[in-house]
KEFI-553511 format. One line per 10 residues: number of its first residue (from 0); for each residue x, y, z of N, C-alpha, C. Coordinates in Angstrom, 1 decimal. Atoms other than C-alpha are relative to their C-alpha. Layout:
KEFI-553511
NUM = X/Y/Z/X/Y/Z/X/Y/Z | ...
end
This chain:
KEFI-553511
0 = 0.8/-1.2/0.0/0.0/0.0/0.0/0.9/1.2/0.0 | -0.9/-1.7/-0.5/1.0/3.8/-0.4/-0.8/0.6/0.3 | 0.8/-0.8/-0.8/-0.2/6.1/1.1/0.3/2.0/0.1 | -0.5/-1.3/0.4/-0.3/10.0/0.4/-0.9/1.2/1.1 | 0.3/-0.7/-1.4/-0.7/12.4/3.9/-0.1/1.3/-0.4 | 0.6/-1.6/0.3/-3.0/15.7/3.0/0.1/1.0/1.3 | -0.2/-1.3/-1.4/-2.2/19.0/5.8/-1.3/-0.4/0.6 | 0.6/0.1/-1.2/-5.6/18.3/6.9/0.2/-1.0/0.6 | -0.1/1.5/-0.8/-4.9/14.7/8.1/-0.7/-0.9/-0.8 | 0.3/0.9/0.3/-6.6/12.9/5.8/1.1/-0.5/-0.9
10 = -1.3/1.1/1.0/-4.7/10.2/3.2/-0.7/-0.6/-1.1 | 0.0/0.2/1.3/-5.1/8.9/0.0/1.2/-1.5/-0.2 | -0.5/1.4/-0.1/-4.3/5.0/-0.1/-0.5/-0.6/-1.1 | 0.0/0.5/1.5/-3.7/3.3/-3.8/0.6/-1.6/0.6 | -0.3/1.3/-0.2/-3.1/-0.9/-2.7/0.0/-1.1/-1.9 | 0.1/1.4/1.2/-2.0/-3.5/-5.8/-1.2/-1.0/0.3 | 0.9/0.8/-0.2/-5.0/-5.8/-6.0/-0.2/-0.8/-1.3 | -0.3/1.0/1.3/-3.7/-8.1/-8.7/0.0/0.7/-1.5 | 0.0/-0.4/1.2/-4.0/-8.2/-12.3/-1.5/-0.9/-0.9 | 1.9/0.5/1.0/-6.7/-8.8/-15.0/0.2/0.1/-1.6
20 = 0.0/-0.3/1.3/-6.6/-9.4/-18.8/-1.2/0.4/-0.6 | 0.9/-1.5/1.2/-7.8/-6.3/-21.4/-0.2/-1.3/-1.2 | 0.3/1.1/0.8/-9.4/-8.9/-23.9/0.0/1.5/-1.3 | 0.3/-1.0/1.2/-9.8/-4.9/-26.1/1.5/0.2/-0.2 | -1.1/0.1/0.4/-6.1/-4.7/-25.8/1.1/-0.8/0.4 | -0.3/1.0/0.5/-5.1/-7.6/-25.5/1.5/-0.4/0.6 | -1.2/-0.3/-0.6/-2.3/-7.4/-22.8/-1.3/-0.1/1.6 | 0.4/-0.2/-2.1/-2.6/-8.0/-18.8/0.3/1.5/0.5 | -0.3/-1.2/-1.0/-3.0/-4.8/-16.8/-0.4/-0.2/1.4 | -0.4/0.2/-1.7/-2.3/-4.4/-13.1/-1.6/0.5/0.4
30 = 1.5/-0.6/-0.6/-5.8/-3.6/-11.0/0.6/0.5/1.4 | 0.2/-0.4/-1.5/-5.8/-1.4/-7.6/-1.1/1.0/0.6 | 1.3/-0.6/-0.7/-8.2/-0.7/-5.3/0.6/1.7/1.0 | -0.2/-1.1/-0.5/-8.1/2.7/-3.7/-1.0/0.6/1.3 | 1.0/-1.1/-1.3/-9.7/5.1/-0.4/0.7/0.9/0.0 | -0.4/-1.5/-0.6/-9.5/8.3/1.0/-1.0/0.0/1.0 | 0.2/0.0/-1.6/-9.8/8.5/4.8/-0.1/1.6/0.5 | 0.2/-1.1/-1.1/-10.8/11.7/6.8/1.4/-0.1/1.0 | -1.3/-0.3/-1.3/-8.3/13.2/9.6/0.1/-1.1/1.1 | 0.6/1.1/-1.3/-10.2/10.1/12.1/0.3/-1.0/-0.6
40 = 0.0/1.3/0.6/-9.6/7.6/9.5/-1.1/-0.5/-1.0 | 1.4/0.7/0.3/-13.2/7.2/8.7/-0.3/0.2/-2.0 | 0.2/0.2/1.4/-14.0/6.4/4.8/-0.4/1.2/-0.8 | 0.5/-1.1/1.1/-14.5/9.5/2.4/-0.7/-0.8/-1.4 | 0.6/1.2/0.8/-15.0/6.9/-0.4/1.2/-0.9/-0.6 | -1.0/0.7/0.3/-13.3/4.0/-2.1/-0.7/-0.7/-1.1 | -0.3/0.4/1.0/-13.0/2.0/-5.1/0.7/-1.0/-0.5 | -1.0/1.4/0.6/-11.3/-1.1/-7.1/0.4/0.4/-1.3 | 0.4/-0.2/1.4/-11.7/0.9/-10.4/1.6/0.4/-1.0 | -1.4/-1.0/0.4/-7.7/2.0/-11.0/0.2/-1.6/-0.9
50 = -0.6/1.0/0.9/-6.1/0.0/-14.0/1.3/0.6/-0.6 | -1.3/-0.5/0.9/-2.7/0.4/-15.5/-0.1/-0.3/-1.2 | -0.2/0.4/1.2/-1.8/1.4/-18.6/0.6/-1.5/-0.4 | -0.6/1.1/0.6/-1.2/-1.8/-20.9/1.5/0.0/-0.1 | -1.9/0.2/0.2/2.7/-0.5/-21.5/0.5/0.3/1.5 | -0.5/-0.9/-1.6/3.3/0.4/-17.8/0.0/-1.0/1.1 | 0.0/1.0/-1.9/4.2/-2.2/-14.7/0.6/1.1/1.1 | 0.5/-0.8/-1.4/2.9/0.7/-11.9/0.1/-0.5/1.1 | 0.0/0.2/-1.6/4.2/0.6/-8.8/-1.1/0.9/1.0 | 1.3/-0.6/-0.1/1.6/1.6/-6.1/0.7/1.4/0.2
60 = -0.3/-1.1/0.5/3.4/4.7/-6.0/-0.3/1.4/-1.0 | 0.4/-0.8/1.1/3.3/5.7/-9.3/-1.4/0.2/-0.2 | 1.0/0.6/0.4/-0.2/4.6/-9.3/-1.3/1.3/1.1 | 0.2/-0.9/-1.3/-1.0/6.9/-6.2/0.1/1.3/-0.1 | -0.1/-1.1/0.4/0.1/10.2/-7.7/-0.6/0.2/-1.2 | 1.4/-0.5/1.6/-2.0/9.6/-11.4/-1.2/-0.5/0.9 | 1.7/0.0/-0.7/-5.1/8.9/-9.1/0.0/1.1/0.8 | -0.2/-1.2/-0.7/-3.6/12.1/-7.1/-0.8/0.8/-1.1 | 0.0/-1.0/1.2/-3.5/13.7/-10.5/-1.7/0.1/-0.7 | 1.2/0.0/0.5/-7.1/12.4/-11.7/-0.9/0.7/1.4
70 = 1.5/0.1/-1.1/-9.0/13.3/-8.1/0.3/1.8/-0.3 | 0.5/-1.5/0.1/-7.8/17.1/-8.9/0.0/0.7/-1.2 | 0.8/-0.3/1.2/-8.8/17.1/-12.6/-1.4/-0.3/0.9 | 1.4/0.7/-0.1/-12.0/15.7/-11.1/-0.5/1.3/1.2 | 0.3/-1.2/-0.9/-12.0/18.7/-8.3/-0.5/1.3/-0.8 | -0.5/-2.0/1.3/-11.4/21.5/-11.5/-1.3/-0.3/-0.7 | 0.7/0.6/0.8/-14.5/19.5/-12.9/-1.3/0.2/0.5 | 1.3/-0.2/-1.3/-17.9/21.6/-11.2/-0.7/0.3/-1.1 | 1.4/-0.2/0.6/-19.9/21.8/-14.2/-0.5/-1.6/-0.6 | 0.1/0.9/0.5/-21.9/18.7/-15.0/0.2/0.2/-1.7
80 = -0.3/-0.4/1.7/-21.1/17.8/-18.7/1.7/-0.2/-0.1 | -1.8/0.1/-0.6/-17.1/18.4/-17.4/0.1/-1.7/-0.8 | -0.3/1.4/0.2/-15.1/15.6/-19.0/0.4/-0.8/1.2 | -0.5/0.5/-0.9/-13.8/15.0/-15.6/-1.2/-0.3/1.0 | 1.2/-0.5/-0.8/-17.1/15.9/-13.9/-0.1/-1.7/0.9 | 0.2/1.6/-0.4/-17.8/11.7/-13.1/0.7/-0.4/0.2 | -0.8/1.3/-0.4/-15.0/10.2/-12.4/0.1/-0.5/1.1 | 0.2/0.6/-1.4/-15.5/9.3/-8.9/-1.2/0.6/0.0 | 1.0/-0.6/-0.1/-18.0/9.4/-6.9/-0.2/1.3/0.8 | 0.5/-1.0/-0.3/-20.3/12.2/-5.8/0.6/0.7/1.5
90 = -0.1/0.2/-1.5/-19.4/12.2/-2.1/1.5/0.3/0.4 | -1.6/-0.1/0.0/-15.6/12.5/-3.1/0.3/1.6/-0.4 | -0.1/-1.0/0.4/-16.3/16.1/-4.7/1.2/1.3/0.4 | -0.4/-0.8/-1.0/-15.9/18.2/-1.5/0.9/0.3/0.4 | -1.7/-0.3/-0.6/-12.5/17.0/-0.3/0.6/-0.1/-0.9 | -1.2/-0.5/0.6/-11.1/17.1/-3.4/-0.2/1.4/-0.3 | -0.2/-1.6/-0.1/-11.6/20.5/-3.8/0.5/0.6/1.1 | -0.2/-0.6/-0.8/-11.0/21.4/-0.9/2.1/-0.5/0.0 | -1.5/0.7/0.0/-7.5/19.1/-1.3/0.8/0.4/-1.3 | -0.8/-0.2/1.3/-6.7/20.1/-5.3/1.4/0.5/0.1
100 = -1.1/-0.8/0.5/-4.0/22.0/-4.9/1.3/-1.1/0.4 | -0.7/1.6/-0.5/-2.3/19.0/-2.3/0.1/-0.9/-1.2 | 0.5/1.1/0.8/-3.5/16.5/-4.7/1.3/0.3/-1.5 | -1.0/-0.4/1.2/-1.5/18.6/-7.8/1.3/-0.3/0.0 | -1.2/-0.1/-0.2/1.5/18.8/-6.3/1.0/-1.9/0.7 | -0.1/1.7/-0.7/1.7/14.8/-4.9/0.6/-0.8/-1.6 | -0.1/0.7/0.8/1.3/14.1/-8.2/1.4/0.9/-1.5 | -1.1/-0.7/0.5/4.3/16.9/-9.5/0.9/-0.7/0.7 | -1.3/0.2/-0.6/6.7/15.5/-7.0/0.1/-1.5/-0.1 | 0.1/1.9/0.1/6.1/11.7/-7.9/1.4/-0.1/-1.0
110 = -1.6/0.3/0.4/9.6/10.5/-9.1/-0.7/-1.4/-1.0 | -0.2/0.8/1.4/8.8/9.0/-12.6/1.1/-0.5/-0.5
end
């Protein structure tokens, strides 16, 4: 698991949860499940939905700063219609907005 620690106290936890073959392209990609915990720990929301690119063996690291990188496209994302507008759910909105700028920068200092 990695784990990425926001000023307010909450975190941002990306876990490997195997792999799965892309039958559209035709190559195994990595699967991991993800959360985001409040300052108490308690569940903001969570997910299994993360996939690696087909050319890319992601460490949960790397994997942890492009889900950084998508939760604050998805923060910048307040009109419905937004291409980003859905990508999580509804309930995740608030702290990423309130976290975007964290969230940006997590995923600027990720050592590609």
């Amino acid at each position: 698991m990695f784990r990425i620690n926001l000023g307010d106290g909450s975190a941002v936890h990306v876990t490997r949860d195997g792999r799965e073959y892309d039958r559209e392209f035709r190559c195994y990609r990595q699967r991991f499940r993800w959360s985001v915990r409040d300052a108490a720990g308690a569940s903001i929301a969570f997910g299994t939905n993360l996939r690696s690119p087909d050319w890319v063996d992601m460490t949960e690291r790397r994997m942890a700063a492009t889900f950084a990188s998508f939760l604050s496209a998805f923060a910048e994302a307040d009109e419905p219609g937004d291409e980003n507008h859905d990508l999580f759910p509804a309930e995740l909105r608030q702290w990423a907005e309130a976290n975007s700028d964290e969230l940006y920068l997590a995923f600027a200092e990720c050592d590609f």
